[in-house]
C-alpha positions in Angstrom: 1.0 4.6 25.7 1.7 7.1 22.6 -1.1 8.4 20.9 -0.7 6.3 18.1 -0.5 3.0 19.9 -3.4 4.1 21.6 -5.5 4.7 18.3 -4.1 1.4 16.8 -5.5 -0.2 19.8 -8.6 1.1 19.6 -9.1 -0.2 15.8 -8.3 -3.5 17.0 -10.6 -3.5 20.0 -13.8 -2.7 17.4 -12.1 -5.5 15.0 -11.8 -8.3 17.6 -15.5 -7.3 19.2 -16.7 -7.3 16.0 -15.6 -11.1 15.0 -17.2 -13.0 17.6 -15.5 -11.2 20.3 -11.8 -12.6 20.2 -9.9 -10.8 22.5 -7.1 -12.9 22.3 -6.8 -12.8 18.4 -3.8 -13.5 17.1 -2.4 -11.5 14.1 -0.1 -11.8 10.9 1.5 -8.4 10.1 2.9 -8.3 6.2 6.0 -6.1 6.8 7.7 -4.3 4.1 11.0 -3.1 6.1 9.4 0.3 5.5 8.6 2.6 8.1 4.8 2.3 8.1 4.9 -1.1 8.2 7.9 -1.2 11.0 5.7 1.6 13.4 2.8 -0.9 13.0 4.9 -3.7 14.1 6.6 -1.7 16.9 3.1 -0.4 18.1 1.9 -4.5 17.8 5.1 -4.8 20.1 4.1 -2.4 22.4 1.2 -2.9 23.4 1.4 -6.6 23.9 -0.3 -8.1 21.0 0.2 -11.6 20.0 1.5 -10.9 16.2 3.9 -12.7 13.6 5.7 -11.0 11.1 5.9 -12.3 7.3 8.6 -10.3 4.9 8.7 -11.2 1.1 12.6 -10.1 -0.2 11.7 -10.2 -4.6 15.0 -8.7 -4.7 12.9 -6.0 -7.1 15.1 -2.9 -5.3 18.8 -4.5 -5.5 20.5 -3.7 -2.6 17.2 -1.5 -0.6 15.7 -5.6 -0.8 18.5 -7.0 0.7 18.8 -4.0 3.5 14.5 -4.0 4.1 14.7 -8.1 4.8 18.2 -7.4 7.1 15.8 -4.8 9.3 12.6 -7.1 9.6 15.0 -10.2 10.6 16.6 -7.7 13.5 13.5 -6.5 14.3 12.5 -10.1 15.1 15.7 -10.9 16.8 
């Protein structure tokens, strides 16, 4: 495991003890198409967390929308 996948797990361990110890939490990840938001969701990925991704395209950047919602949708693919 990387070290930050390892951190990341970590934080989620103390969040799921600390809410009535739900190991098995599920998650919602709010994902950008950016690369903080993409690392979070690969790290989710690796280290087997049960996680959905939600992407919002406002169309706000033109053309950088259109190409941030293209990489969340492969990413889920």
């Amino acid at each position: 495991m990387d070290p930050l996948a390892h951190k990341i797990q970590l934080e989620l361990d103390n969040l799921t003890n600390s809410a009535n110890n739900q190991k098995n939490a599920n998650f919602l990840l709010a994902v950008s198409g950016g690369m903080d938001s993409m690392v979070l969701a690969h790290a989710f990925l690796e280290l087997n967390q049960k996680f959905g991704l939600v992407h919002f395209n406002f169309k706000l950047r033109g053309k950088a929308s259109d190409l941030d919602e293209d990489l969340v949708r492969r990413f889920c693919d």
